[in-house]
C-alpha positions in Angstrom: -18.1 -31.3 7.5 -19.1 -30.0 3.7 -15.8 -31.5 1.8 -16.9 -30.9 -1.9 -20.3 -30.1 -3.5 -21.2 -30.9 -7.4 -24.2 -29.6 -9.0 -25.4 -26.9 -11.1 -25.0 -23.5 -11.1 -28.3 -21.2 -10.4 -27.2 -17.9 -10.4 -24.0 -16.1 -9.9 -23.7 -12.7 -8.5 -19.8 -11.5 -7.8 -17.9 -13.7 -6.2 -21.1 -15.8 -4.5 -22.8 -19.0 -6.2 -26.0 -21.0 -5.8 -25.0 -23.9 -6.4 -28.4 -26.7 -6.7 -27.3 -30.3 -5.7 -29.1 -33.2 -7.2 -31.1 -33.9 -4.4 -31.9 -30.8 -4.9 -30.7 -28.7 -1.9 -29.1 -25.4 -3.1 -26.3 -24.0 -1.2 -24.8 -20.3 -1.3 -21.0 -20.4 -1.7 -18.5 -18.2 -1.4 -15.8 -18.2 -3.8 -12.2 -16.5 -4.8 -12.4 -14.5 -7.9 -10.5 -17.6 -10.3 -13.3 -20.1 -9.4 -16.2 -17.4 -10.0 -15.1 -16.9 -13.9 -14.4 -20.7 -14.0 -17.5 -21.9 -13.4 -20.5 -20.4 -16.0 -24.4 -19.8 -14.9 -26.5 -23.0 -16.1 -23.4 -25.7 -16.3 -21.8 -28.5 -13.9 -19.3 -27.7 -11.2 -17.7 -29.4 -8.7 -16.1 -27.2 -5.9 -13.6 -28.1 -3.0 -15.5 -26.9 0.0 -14.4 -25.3 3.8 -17.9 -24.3 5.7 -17.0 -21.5 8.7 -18.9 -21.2 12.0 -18.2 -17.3 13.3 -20.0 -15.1 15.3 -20.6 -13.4 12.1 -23.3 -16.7 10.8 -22.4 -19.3 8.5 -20.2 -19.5 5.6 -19.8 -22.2 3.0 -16.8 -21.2 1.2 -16.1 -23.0 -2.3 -12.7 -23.7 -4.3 -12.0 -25.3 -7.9 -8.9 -27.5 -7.0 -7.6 -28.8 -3.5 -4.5 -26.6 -3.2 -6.3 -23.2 -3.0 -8.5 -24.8 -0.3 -5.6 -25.5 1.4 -3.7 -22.5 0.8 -7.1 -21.0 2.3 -7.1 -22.8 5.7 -3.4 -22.2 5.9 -3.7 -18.4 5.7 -7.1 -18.8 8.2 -4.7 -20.4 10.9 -2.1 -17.1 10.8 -3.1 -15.1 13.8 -5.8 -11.9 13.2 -6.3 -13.5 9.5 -9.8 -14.2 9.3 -11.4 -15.9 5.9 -12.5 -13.1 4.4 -9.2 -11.5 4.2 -7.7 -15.2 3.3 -10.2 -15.3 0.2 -9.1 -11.9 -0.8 -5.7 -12.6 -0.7 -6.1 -16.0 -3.7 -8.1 -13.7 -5.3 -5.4 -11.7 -6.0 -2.9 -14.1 -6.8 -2.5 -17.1 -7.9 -2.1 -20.0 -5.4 1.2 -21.4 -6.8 2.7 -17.8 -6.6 1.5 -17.4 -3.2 3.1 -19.9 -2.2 6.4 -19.4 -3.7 5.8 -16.0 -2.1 5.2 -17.4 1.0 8.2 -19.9 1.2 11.0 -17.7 -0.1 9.7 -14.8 2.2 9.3 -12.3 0.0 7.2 -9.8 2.6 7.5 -7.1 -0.2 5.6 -9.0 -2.5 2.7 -10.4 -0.4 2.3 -6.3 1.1 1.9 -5.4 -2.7 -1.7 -7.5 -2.5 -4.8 -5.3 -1.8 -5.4 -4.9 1.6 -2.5 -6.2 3.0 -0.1 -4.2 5.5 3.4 -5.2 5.5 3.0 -6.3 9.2 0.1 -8.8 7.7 2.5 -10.1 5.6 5.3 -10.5 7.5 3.3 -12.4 10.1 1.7 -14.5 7.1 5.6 -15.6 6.3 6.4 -16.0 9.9 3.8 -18.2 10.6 3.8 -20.3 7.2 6.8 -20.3 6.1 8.1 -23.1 7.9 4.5 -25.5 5.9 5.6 -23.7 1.9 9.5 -24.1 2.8 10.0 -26.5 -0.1 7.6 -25.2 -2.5 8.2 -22.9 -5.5 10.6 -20.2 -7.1 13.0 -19.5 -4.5 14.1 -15.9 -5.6 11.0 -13.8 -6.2 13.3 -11.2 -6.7 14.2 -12.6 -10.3 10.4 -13.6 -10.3 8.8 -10.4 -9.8 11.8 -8.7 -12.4 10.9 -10.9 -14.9 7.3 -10.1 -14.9 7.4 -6.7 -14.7 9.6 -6.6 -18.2 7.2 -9.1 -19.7 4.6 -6.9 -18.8 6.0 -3.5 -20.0 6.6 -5.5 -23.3 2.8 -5.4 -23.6 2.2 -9.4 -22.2 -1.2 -9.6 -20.3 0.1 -10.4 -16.6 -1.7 -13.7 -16.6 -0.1 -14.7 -19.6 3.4 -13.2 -18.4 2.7 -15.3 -14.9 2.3 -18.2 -16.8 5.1 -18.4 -19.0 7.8 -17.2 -16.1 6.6 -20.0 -13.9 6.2 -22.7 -16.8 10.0 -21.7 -17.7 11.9 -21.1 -14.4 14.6 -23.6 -13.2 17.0 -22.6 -10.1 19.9 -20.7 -10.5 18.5 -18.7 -13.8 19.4 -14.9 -14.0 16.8 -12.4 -14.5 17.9 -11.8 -18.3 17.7 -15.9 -18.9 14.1 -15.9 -17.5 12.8 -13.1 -19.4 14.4 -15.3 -22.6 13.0 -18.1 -22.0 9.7 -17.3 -21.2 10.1 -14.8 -24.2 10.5 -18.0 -26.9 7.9 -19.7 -24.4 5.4 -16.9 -25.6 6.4 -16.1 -29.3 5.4 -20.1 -29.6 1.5 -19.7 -28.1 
């Protein structure tokens, strides 16, 4: 229906933006945490759209790249997930870790997010699983290890995230990730 919409940014208030076309029509969207600090009051944006009919009224949801849109509507098809709880869910993560998370099953990790159960996140892996199979670090084991030491080093987790997942190759230990992404660090 509503694929994308550029314009300007009127007003942003949380997570919701008005977002003022060139035509001129302004339209309230909804948006995951990431895209909200992305985008700044007054300046350009263009945002990957999904709008949702519910009983609840009419949502226009809005995403800076392709891939958490569809990481969105993926999550919205898993049964008793409804968009809301999909948006919170990359707002707390970062798609490319979700779905890593997602294809190497790691049910521990996703039930660590805000507001999801373990059963929520078991069904999210049964029922994706099968679509991420291919995608990502495929032993968040060593992933999640590795983050936690960067982290208690004193590394902002963004940063920490970043460097593990701009180092990782398969088959690396624990201990080779953390060196790695150490050296990756110490050169930023």
């Amino acid at each position: 229906m509503i694929a994308g919409i550029s314009g300007r940014v009127l007003k942003k208030s949380g997570n919701v933006l008005l977002v003022e076309t060139k035509s001129g029509v302004v339209f309230e969207i909804v948006c995951d945490v990431q895209t909200s600090e992305e985008v700044e009051e007054g300046g350009e944006c263009f945002l990957h759209t999904f709008l949702s009919v519910s009983q609840d009224g009419i949502t226009l949801y809005g995403f800076s790249n392709e891939m958490k849109k569809e990481l969105f509507l993926s999550l919205t098809k898993v049964s008793r997930l409804g968009p809301k709880t999909a948006l919170k869910i990359i707002s707390n993560e970062d798609a490319e870790t979700l779905v890593a998370m997602i294809a190497s099953q790691d049910v521990e990790g996703l039930s660590k997010l805000p507001g999801i159960s373990k059963k929520t996140a078991e069904r999210i892996v049964m029922e994706l699983k099968d679509e991420f199979e291919s995608a990502g670090i495929k032993d968040m084991r060593i992933y999640h290890e590795s983050l936690e030491a960067l982290i208690s080093l004193g590394y902002p987790e963004k940063q920490a995230r970043e460097a593990v997942k701009h180092v990782y190759r398969e088959g690396m230990k624990t201990s080779e990730l953390i060196k790695e992404a150490l050296k990756f660090l110490s050169h930023r």
